[in-house]
N, C-alpha and C positions, 0 to 999 in steps of 0.2 A: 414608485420604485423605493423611495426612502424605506413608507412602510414594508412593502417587504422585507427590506433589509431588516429593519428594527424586529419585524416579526422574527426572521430566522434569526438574528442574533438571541435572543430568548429562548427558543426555540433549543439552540444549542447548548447555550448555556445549562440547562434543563438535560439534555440528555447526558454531555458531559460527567454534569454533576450525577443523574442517577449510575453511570458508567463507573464514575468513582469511588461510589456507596459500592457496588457490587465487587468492583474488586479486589477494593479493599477488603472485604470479609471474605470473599476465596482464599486472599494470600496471606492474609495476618489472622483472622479468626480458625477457618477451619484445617488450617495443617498442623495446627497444634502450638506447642511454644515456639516462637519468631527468636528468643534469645536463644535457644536451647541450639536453631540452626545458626545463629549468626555465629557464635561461641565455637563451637564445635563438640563431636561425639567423646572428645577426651575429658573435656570441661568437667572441673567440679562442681557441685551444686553451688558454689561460693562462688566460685567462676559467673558460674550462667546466673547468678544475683544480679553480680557486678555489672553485668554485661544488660541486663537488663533493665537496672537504674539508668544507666549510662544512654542508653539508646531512647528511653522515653517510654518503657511498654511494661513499666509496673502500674502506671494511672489505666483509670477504666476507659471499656475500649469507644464510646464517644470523645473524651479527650485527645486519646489516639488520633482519631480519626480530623479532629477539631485541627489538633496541632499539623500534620499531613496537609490540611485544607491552609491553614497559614503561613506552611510552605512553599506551596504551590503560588497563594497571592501576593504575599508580602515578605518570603524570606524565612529562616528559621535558624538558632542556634542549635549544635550540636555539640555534646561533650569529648573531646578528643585522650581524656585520659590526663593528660595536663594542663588542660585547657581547654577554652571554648573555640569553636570552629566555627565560623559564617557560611550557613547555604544561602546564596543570593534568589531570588525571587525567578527563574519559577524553579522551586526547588523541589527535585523528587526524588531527596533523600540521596544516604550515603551508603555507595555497596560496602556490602559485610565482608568480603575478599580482599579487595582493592583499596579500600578504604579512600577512594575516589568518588568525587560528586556525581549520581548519575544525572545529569543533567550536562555536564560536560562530557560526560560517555555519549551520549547518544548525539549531543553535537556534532561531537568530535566524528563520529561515523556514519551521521545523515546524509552528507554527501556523496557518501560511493550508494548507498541505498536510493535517493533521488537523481543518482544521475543515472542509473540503471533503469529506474520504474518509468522516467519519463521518455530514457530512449525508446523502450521496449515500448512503452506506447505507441510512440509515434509509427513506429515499423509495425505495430499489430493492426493498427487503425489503415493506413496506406496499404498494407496488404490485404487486411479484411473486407477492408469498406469495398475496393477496385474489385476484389474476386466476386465478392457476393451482390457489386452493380454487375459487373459480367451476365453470372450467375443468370440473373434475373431478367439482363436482356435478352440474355440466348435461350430464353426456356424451353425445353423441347430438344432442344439441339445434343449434337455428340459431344461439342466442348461443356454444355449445362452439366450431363453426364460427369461428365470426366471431374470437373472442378468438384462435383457435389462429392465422387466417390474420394476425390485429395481430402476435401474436408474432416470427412470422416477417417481416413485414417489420421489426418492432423491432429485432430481430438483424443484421441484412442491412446496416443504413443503419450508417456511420460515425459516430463520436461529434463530430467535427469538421463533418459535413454537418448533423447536427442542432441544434450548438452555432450555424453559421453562419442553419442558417434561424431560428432563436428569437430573435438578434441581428435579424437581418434586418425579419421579421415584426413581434416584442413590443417592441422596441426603434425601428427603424429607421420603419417604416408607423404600426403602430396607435399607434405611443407608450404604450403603455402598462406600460413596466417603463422607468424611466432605466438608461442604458447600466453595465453591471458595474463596481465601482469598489470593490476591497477595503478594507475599514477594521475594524480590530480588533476586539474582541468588547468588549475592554475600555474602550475609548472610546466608541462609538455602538452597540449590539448593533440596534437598526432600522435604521441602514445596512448592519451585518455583514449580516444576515441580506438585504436587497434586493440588494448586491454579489454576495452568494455563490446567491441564486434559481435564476437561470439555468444558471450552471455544477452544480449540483445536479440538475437537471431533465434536464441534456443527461449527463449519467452514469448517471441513475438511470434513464431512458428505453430507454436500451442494454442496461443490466445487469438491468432488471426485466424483459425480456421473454426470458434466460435461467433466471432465475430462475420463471419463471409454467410454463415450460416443466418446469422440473426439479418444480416442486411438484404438479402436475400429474400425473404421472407414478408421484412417488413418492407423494403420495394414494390413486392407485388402486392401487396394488400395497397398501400396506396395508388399504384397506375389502375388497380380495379375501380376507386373512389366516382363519384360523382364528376367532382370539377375536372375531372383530368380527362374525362371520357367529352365534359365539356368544352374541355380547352381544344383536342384535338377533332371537334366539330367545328371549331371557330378559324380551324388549318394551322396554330400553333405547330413549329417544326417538333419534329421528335427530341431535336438533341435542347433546345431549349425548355423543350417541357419535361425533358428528366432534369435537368442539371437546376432551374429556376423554382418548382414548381414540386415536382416528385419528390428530389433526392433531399430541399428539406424536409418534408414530412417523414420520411423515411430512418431520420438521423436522431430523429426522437430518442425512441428505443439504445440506440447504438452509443449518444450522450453518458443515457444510467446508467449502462453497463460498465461502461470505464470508467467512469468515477467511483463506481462500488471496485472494479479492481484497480484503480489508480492507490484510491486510499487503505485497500487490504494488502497489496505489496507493499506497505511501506514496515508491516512486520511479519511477513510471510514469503517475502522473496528465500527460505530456509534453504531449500533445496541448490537453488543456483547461485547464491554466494557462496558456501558451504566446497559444491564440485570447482567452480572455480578463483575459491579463495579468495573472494573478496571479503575485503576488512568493512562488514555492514552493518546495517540494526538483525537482519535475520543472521549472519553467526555470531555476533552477540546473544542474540535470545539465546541460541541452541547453547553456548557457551554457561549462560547465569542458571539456564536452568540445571545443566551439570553440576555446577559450583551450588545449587540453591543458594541463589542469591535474589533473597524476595526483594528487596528497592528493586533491582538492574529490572524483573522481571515486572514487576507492578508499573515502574516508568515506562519499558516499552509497549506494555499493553494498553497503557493510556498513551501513547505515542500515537501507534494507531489505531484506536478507539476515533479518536481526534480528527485523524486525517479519514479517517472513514465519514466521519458528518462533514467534516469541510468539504470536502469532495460531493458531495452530495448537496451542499449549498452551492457550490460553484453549478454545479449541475441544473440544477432548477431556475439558474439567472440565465444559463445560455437554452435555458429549452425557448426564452423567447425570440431568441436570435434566429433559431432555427425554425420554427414551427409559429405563425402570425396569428395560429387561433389560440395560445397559451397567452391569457393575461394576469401581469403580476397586480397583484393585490395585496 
């Protein structure tokens, strides 16, 4: 286990870092002068100088990139115009707007973003996983039917078409949810959890009905396996041979998949913070990129650059949990 660890820790480190080569030259090499947008369109050429001493991006663009890297490890100074300004470690720079750390930006609104990704997990996985064991028990059957043809429309509908009918519908007609209205965990957790319902439902709605699909699937490819046609020659019950035996082989698959979208909502949830107003990293993106504000936007795509590999290590430590023929190495 250790080595594993040490492996993926490497491992990460390694794609991080190629992740940071790259976007750093999308956002600061090829859109042109970075002072010319930090300044603005009124700026005079003496302006956009100044602005450009001041930020760090008259030296060549290795040094650039150098100083970036020794912000993120160890911290970095910053020219405030009067004076010098402390970005503390891990630092990803000062937006051109705000003139605020993003690093405290994204702090400061990681939490309505993970507390969304992770409910909405839970309720995609508990909806998906249950329909598509269903599924799979009843093959052949009019309920198999039925749930297969739910899925498909589930997939189909947009997660903004469904966020707007639930607003509509349980909000707006029946009354019966008050309108979404974020409020911390740590101040009101009965609000947290009424604010965030909806947005929860309208994510997990979409994403469970790939997932019923995928479990589904991979259920039946394992009850066709060898040992399982074994086990119930040996008179194993049915419900102990899915729940012990099948259902983990089966969870393999359904593991990678939510950890690829565990760690892509964490800068992609656009759409459904956006409809329901949450203060998150997705309408911030949508925000800096309006404002072109290269830091805001270069930190949140190394945000979840990030949580996309971590996700993906977490992933590969629980595939032994679940599945007894994966061994870590």
């Amino acid at each position: 286990m250790t080595r594993f660890l040490l492996r993926k820790a490497l491992g990460t480190l390694g794609v991080l870092l190629a992740i940071s080569v790259i976007v750093y030259a999308v956002f600061y090499i090829a859109p042109g002068d970075p002072a010319q947008l930090a300044c603005g369109e009124k700026c005079s050429p003496a302006q956009v100088h100044q602005v450009r001493e001041r930020l760090g991006l008259d030296a060549p663009v290795y040094l650039q990139y150098a100083h970036f890297l020794q912000g993120v490890v160890a911290g970095r100074d910053f020219s405030a115009g009067t004076g010098m300004m402390h970005c503390p470690a891990p630092c990803l720079g000062i937006s051109y707007r705000s003139g605020e750390q993003v690093t405290d930006m994204i702090t400061a609104r990681l939490p309505v973003t993970a507390s969304l990704a992770f409910g909405a997990m839970v309720l995609w996985l508990v909806l998906g996983v249950g329909t598509g064991l269903v599924a799979a028990l009843r093959r052949g059957r009019l309920s198999e039917r039925l749930l297969t043809a739910v899925t498909l429309v589930g997939i189909s509908v947009p997660v903004f078409v469904t966020g707007l009918v639930l607003l509509i519908v349980l909000c707006a007609q029946l009354q019966w949810l008050p309108f979404p209205a974020y409020v911390p965990l740590t101040e009101d957790p009965q609000q947290w959890f009424w604010g965030l319902l909806l947005p929860w439902t309208s994510l997990a709605l979409l994403e469970s009905a790939k997932y019923a699909r995928l479990t589904r699937s991979s259920m039946l490819e394992t009850l066709a396996e060898d040992h399982i046609r074994t086990f119930r020659a040996y008179g194993v019950s049915e419900r102990h041979l899915v729940t012990r035996h099948a259902l983990r082989g089966a969870l393999t698959p359904v593991i990678a998949l939510s950890a690829l979208d565990l760690g892509s909502l964490f800068g992609s949830a656009v759409l459904t913070e956006s409809l329901f107003g949450l203060p998150g990293l997705g309408k911030l993106l949508v925000t800096s990129v309006g404002l072109i504000d290269l830091p805001t936007v270069v930190g949140l795509t190394l945000v979840t650059g990030f949580s996309v590999v971590l996700a993906n290590v977490i992933a590969d430590v629980l595939y032994a949990v679940t599945d007894r023929r994966v061994v870590l190495t």
